[in-house]
N, C-alpha and C positions, 0 to 999 in steps of 0.2 A: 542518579545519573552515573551510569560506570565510565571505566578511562577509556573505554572507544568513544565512549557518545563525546567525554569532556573533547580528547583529540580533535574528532571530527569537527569540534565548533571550535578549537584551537586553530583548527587551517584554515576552516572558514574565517576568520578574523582577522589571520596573518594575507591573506588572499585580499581580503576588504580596505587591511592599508595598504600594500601594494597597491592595489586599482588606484586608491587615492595621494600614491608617493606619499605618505605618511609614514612608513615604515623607514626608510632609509632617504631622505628628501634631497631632491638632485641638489641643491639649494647649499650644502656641504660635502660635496664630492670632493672639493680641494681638500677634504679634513681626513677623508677616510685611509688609510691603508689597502696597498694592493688588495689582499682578499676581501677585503668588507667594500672592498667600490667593486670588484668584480660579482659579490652577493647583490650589490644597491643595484647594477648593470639588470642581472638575471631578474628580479625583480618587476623590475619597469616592464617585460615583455607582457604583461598581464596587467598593464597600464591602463584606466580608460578617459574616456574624457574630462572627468573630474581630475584629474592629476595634474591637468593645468591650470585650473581654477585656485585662487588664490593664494594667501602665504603655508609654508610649511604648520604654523599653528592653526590654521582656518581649515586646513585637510586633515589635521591630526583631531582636531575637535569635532566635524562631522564623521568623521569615520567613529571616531569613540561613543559621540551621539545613540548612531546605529546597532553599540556592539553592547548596552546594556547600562544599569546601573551601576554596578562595580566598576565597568570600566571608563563611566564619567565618574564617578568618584576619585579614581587613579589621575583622571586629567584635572578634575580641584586640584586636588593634592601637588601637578606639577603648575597648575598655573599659581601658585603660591610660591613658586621659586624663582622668580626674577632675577634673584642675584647668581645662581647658574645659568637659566636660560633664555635670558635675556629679556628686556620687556616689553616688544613686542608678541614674541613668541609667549611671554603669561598672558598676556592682555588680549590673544587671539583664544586662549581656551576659558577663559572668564566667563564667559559665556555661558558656560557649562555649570554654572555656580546658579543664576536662576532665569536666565533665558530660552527655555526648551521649549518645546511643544503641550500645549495643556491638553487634560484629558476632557471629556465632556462636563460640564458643572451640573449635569442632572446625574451623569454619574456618582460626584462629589457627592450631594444631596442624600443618593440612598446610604453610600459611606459611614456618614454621619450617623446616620438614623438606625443603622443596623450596630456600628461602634455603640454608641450611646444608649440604643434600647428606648427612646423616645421621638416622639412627631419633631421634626425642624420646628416647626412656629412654635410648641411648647419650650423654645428655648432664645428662637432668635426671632426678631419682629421681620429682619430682612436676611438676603443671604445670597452676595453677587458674584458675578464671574471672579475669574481666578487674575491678579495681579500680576503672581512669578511663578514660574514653575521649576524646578528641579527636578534629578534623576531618580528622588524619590517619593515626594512629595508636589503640589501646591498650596499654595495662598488665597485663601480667598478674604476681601472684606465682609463684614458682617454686622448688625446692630443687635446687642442684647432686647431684652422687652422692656429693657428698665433704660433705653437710650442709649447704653455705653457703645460706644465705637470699638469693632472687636477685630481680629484677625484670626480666620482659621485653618489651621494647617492639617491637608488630608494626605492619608498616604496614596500610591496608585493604587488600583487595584489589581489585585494577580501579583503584587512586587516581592513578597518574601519568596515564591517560588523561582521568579526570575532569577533571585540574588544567591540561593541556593543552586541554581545552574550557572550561574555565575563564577561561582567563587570557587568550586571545582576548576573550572580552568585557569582561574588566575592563579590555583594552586598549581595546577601543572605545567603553567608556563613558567613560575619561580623555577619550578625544581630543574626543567630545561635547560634555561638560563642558565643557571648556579653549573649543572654539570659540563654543557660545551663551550661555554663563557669562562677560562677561570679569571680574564680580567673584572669580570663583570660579579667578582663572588665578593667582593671588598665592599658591593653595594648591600650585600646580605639580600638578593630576590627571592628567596623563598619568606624571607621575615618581613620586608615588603609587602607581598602579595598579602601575608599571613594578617598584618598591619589594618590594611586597604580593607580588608572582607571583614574580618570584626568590628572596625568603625562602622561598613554597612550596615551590618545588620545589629548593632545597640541602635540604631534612627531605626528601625522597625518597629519599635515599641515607646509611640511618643509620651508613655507615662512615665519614663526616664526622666526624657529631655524634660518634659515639666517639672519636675521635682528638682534637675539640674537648676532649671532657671528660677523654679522658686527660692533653693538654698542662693544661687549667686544670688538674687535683690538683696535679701536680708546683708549679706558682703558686703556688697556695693552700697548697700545706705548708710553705713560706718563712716565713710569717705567722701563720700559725696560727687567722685569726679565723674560718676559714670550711673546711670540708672538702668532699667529694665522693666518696661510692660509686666505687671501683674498677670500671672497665672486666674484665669475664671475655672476653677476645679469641677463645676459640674458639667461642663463642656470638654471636659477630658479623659480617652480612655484608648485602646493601645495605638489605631490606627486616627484618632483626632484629637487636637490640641486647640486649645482657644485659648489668646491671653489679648487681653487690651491693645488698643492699636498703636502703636509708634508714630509719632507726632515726628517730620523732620523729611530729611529729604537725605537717600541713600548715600553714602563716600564714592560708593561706583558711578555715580554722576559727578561728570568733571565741573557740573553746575553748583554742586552743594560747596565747593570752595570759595567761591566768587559773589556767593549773598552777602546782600546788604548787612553792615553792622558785624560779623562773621572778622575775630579775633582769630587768624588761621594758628600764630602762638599760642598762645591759649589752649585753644580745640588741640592741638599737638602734645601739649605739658601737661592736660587733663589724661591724653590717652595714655600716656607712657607710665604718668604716674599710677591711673586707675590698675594696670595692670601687671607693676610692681607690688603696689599694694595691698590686690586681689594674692599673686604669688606670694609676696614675702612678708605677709603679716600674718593673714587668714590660712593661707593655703590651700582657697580654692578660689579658681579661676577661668573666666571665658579662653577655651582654646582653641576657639576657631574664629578670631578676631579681623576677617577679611574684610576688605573695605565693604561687600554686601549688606554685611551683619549691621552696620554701624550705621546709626541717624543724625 
């Protein structure tokens, strides 16, 4: 994709949160400075109905939704900062983390089959709809033939070319940025954007992430505060990953606090420590520790 095509989907984007006030949300006008509320002002004239529909993070996250995987990757990324932007404002892009839209699970099906090089039933006795989905993947549950309770994680399909037209713009929106912004150059947006797009596309290749999460168990079993689902390795290969299913109930349900018997200290001085100890003993460690991740 050349820098017209990037551009052209650069305006088409900036057009897409305006429609939705997510670009400049009326919501901090008392914040902005003369030119940037006269910007937020011009903006709105390409407002549509959606722009009054809910909070500034509920428009910034369908809008983000709609404009690709990198750029729900950019919104993970902010909804992990609570203590900048508040936590409502993370807790409305959370979402983004594994409540999307799923693809078809017979789509999933051939995924597998074409990843792997073998029939489904030659490996799984069952193989259900999709759990979570994310901007790059889903979940599906699953039974080995030998009984095990499994989880499978597919990528989409079509997604590395997405992410390669993606990442051209978030590259050229960095560099944007950084040149007419220079308050906004302290933020480093082109090392940002740079950031964002290489995270994406190492999750393209889930025979990383398994090999990640195989060296973390071994880690993690020195210490004991923290475990990790076993890797099923012949169920893995770039675009699918199978490991054992996690037994527990997500930290992003405000319910898994308030179970029975549920030592909330404890669960707290396990976390902290698992991941001191991951860092400062081992030197490797889970670094994407969001409440999703955690059972």
């Amino acid at each position: 994709m050349g820098t017209l095509t990037a551009t052209c989907r650069l305006m088409s984007a900036g057009l897409l949160l305006a429609r939705n006030d997510a670009l400049l949300p009326r919501e901090l006008d008392a914040l902005y400075p003369p030119g940037l509320k006269f910007l937020a002002n011009l903006s709105r004239i390409a407002a549509g109905p959606s722009s009054r529909i809910g909070r500034p993070g509920e428009r910034l996250a369908r809008s983000l939704e709609r404009l690709g995987p990198v750029a729900i990757k950019l919104g993970q990324l902010l909804s992990t900062r609570a203590d900048i932007f508040g936590e409502t404002f993370a807790l409305d892009l959370a979402r983004l983390k594994d409540k999307l839209d799923p693809f078809p699970t017979d789509q999933a099906r051939r995924e597998v089959e074409l990843t792997l090089g073998r029939r489904l039933d030659s490996l799984y006795a069952s193989f259900e709809p999709p759990v979570a989905a994310a901007s790059l993947a889903q979940a599906h549950p699953a039974t080995l033939l030998d009984g095990r309770k499994v989880a499978v994680k597919v990528l989409r399909p079509g997604i590395a070319l997405r992410v390669a037209q993606d990442a051209e713009v978030m590259a050229l929106a960095g560099r944007l940025v950084e040149r007419w912004s220079p308050a906004a150059r302290r933020l480093e947006p082109r090392a940002l954007a740079a950031t964002v797009v290489r995270a994406t596309e190492l999750e393209l290749d889930l025979r990383l992430e398994a090999a990640g999460a195989d060296e973390l168990a071994g880690v993690m079993a020195r210490d004991g505060y923290m475990s990790t689902p076993r890797i099923v390795w012949e169920g893995v290969g770039k675009r699918v990953l199978t490991q054992e299913w996690a037994p527990g109930v997500a930290l992003s349900d405000e319910a898994a606090l308030t179970l029975p018997g549920l030592d909330r200290q404890a669960l707290a001085d396990n976390l902290i420590r698992a991941f001191l100890a991951q860092a400062l003993d081992h030197g490797v460690f889970h670094a994407d520790l969001h409440e999703g991740n955690l059972f």
